[in-house]
LUMSEGU-502471 format. One record per residue (C-alpha): chain; x, y, z. Coordinates in Angstrom, 3 decimals. Example, Ala and Ser with C-alpha at 12.3 -4.5 7.8 and 13.67 -1.06 7.14 Angstrom:
2
<node><chain>A</chain><px>12.300</px><py>-4.500</py><pz>7.800</pz></node>
<node><chain>A</chain><px>13.670</px><py>-1.060</py><pz>7.140</pz></node>
end
This chain:
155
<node><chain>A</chain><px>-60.275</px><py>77.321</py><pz>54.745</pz></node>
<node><chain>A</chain><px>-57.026</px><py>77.571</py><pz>55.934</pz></node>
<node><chain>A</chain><px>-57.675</px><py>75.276</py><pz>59.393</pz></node>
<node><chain>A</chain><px>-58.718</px><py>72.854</py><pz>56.299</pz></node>
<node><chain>A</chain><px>-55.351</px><py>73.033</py><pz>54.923</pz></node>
<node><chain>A</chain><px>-54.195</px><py>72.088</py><pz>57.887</pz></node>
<node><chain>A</chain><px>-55.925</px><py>69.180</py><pz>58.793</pz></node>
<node><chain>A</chain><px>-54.950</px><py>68.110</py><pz>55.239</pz></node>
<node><chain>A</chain><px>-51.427</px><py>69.006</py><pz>56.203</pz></node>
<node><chain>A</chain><px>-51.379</px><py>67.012</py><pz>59.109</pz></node>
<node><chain>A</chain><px>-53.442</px><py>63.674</py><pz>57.810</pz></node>
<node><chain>A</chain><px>-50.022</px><py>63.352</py><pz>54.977</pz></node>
<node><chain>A</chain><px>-47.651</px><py>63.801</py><pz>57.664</pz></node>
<node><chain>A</chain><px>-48.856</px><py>61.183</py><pz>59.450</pz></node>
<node><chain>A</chain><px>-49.982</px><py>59.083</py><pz>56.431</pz></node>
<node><chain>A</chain><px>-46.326</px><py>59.803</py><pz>54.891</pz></node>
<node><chain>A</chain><px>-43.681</px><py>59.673</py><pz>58.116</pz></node>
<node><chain>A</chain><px>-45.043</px><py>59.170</py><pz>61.212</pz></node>
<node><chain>A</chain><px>-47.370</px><py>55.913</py><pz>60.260</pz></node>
<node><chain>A</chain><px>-44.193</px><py>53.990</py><pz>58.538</pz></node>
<node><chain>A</chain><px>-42.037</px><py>54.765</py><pz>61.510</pz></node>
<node><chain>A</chain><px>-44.588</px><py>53.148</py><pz>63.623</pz></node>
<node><chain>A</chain><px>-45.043</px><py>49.996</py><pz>61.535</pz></node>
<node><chain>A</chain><px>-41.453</px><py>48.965</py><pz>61.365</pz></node>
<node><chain>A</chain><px>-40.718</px><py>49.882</py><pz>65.270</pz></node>
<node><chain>A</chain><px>-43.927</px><py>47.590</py><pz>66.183</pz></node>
<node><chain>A</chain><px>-42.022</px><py>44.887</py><pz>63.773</pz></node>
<node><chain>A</chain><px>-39.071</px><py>44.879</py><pz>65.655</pz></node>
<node><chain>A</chain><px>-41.084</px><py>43.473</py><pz>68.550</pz></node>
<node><chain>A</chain><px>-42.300</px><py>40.693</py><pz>66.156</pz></node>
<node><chain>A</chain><px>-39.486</px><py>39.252</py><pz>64.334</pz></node>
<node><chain>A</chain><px>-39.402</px><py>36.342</py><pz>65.360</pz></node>
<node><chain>A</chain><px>-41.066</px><py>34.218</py><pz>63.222</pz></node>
<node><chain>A</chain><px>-42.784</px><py>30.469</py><pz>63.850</pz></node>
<node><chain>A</chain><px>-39.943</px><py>27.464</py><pz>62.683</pz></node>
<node><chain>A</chain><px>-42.577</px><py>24.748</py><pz>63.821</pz></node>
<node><chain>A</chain><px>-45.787</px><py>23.596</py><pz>65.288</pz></node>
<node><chain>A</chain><px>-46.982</px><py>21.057</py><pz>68.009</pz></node>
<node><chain>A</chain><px>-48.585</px><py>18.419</py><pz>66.099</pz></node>
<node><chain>A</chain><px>-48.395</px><py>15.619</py><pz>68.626</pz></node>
<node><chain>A</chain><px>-48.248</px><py>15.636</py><pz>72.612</pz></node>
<node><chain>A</chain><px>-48.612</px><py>13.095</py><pz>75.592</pz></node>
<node><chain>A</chain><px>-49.254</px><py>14.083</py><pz>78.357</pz></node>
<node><chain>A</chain><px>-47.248</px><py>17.595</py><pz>78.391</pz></node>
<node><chain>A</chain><px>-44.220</px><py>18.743</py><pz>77.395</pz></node>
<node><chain>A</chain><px>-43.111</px><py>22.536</py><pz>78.011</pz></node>
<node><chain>A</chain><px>-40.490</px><py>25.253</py><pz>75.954</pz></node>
<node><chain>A</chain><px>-38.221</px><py>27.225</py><pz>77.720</pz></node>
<node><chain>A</chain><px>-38.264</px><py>30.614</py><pz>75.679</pz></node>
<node><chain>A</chain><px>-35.951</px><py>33.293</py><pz>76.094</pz></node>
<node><chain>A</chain><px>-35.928</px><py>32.241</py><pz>79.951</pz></node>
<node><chain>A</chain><px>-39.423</px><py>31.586</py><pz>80.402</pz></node>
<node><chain>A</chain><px>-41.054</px><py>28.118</py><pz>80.614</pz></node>
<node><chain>A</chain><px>-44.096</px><py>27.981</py><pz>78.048</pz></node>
<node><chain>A</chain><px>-46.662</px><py>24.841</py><pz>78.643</pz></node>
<node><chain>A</chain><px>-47.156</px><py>23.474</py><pz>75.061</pz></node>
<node><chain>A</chain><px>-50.198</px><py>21.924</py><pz>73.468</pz></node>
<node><chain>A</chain><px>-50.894</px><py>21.442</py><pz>70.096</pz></node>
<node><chain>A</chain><px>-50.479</px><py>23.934</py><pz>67.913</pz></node>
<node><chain>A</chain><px>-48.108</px><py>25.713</py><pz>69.711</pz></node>
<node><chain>A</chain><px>-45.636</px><py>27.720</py><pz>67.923</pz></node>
<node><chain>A</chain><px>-41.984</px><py>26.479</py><pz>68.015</pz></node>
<node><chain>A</chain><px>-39.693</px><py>29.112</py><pz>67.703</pz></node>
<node><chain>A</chain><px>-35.707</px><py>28.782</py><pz>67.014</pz></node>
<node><chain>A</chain><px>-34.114</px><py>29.117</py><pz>70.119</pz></node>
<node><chain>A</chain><px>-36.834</px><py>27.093</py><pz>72.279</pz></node>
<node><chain>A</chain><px>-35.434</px><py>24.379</py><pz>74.098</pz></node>
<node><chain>A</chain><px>-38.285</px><py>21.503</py><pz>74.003</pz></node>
<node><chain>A</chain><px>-38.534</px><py>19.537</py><pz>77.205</pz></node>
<node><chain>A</chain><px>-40.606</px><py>16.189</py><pz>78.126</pz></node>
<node><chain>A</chain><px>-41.446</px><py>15.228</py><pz>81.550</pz></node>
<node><chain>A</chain><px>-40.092</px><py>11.241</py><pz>82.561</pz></node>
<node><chain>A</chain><px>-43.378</px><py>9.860</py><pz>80.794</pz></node>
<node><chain>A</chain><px>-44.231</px><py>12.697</py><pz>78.191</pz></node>
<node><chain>A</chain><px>-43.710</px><py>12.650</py><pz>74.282</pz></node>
<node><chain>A</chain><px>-44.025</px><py>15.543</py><pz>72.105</pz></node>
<node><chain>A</chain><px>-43.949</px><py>15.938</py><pz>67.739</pz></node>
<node><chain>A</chain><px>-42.677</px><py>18.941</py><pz>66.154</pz></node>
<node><chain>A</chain><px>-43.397</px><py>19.524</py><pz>62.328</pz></node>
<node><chain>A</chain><px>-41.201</px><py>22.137</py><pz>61.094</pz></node>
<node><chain>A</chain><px>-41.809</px><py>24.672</py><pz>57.878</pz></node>
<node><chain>A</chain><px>-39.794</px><py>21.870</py><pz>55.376</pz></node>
<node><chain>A</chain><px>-42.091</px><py>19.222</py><pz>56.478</pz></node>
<node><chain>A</chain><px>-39.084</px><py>17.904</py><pz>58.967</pz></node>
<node><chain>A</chain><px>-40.735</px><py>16.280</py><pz>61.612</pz></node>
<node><chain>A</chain><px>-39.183</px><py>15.512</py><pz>64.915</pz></node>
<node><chain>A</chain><px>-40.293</px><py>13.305</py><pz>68.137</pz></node>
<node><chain>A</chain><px>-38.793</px><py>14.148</py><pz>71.437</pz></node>
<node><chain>A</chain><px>-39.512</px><py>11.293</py><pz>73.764</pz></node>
<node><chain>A</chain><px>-39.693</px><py>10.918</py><pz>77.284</pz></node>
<node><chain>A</chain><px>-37.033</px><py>13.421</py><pz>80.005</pz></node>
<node><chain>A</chain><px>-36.192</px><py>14.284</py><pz>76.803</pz></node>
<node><chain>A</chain><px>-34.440</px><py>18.189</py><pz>75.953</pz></node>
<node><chain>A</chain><px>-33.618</px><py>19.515</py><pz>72.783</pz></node>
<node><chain>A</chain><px>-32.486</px><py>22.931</py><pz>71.360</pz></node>
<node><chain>A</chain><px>-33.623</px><py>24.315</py><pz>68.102</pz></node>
<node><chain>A</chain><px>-30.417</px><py>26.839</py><pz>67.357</pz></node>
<node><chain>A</chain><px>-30.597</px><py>28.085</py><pz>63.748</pz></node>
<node><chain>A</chain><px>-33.424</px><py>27.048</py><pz>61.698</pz></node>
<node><chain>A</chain><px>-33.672</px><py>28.917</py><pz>58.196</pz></node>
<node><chain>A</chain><px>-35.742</px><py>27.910</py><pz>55.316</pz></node>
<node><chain>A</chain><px>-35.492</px><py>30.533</py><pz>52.594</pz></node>
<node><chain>A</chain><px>-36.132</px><py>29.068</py><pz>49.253</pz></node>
<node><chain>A</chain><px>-35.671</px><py>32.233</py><pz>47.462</pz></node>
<node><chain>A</chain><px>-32.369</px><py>33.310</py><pz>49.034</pz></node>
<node><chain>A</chain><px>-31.002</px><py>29.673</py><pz>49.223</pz></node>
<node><chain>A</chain><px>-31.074</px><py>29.616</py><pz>52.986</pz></node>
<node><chain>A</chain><px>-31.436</px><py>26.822</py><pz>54.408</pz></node>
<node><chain>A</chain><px>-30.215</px><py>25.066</py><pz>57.850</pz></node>
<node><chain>A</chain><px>-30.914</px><py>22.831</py><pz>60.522</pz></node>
<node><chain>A</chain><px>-29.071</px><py>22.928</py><pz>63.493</pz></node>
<node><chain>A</chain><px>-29.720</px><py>21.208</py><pz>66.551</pz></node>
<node><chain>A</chain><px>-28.638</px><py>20.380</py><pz>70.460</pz></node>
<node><chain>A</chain><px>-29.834</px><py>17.033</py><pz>71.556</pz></node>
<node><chain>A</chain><px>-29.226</px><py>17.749</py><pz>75.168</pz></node>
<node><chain>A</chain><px>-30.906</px><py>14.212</py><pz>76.595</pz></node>
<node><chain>A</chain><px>-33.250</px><py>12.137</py><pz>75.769</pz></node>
<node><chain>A</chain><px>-34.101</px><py>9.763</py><pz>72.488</pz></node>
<node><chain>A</chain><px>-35.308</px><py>11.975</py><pz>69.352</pz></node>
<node><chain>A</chain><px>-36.631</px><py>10.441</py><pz>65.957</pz></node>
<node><chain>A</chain><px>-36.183</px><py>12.739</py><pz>63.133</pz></node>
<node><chain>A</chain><px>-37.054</px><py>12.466</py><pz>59.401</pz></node>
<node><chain>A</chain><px>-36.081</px><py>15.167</py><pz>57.015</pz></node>
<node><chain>A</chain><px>-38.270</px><py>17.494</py><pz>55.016</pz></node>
<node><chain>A</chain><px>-37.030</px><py>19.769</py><pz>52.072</pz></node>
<node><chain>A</chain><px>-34.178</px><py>21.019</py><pz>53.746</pz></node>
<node><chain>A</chain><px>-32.123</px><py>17.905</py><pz>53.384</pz></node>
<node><chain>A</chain><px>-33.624</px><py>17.141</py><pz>50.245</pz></node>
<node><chain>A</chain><px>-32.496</px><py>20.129</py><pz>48.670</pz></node>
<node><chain>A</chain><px>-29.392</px><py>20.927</py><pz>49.996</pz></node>
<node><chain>A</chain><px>-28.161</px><py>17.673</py><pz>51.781</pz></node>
<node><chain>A</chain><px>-25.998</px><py>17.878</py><pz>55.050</pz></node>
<node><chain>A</chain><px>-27.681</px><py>21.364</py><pz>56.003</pz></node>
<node><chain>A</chain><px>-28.931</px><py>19.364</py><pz>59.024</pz></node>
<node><chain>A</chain><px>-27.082</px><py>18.789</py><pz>61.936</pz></node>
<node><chain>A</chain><px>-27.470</px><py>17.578</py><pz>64.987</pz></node>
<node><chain>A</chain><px>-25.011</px><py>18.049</py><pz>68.228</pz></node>
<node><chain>A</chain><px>-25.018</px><py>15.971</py><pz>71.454</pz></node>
<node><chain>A</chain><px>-22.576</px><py>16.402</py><pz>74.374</pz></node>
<node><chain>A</chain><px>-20.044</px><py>13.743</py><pz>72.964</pz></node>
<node><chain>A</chain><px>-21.122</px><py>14.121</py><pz>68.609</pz></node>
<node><chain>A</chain><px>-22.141</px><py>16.373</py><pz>65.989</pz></node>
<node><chain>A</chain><px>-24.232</px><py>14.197</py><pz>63.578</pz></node>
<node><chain>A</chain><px>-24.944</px><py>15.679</py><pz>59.990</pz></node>
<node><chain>A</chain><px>-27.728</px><py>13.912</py><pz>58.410</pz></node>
<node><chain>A</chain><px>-27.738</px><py>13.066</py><pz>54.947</pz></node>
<node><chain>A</chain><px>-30.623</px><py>10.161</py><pz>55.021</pz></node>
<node><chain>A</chain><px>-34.298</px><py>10.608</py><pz>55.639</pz></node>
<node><chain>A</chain><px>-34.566</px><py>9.330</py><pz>59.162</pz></node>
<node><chain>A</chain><px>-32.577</px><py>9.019</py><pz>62.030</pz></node>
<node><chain>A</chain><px>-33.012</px><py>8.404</py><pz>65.668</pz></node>
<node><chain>A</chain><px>-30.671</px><py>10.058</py><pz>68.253</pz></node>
<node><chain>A</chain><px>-30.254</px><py>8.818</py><pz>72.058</pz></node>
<node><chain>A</chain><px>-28.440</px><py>10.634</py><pz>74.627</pz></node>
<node><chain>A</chain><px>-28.371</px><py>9.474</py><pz>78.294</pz></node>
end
C-alpha cells in the first residue's frame, strides 16, 4: 500500500514539474519557425543556414535568416506566410533578415538584403495591411515598397 503511494507520488511529480520543464527546454531547440516555402526551382538553388549550405527543392522550408542562392543558370520561387511571393533568378543571393507576420499582435515586417542578382517580388498581406513594412536593401539602396510588384537588379 504504501509502495502504491509512491508510485502515485512519483507519476504527479513528473506529470506536474518534471514533464513541463522538458517540453519548453525541447522548444528552445525549435523556435525557429518556417517564414516560407520552395514553390518553384530550376535546376537548384541552395540556403546557407546558420553557416551551413542546405540543397533546396520544393517544399523546402525558408527560414528568416537563410540567405537564398542560385547557381549562373538556376531560378528559385519563395512564397512566404502573407502570400508574398518572391523569384530569385539566376547567380542570384538574397537575405531574408526579419520576417514577422503576427496578425494578432500587429507585427508585421519584411526586411530584405538583395546581395546580387535580379529578384521579382509581389506583396502579400503584409504590405496590404500595413504599407511600407517591406523593405528591401542592396549594396548602394534601401527600397521600401509600397506597390504590389517590383523587380530589383543588382550586379
Amino acid at each position: 500500500m504504501i509502495q502504491q503511494g509512491k508510485a502515485n507520488l512519483m507519476k504527479g511529480v513528473v506529470g506536474k514539474i518534471i514533464l513541463p520543464v522538458l517540453l519548453l527546454y525541447s522548444a528552445v531547440g525549435f523556435s525557429a519557425e518556417r517564414i516560407g516555402m520552395v514553390k518553384t526551382l530550376e535546376p537548384s538553388a541552395s540556403a546557407i543556414r546558420e553557416g551551413v549550405e542546405v540543397n533546396l527543392a520544393v517544399g523546402s522550408k525558408i527560414f528568416e535568416g537563410d540567405m537564398v542562392v542560385t547557381d549562373s543558370d538556376g531560378t528559385v520561387g519563395i512564397t512566404f506566410n502573407d502570400g508574398s511571393m518572391l523569384t530569385l533568378g539566376p547567380g542570384g543571393k538574397v537575405v531574408v533578415d526579419n520576417y514577422l507576420f503576427n496578425l494578432s499582435e500587429k507585427k508585421l515586417t519584411f526586411l530584405s538584403q538583395v546581395l546580387k542578382g535580379t529578384v521579382t517580388f509581389m506583396s502579400g498581406a503584409i504590405n496590404k495591411i500595413a504599407p511600407g513594412s517591406v523593405r528591401f536593401k542592396t549594396p548602394t539602396a534601401t527600397l521600401g515598397l509600397r506597390g504590389t510588384k517590383v523587380i530589383i537588379e543588382v550586379d
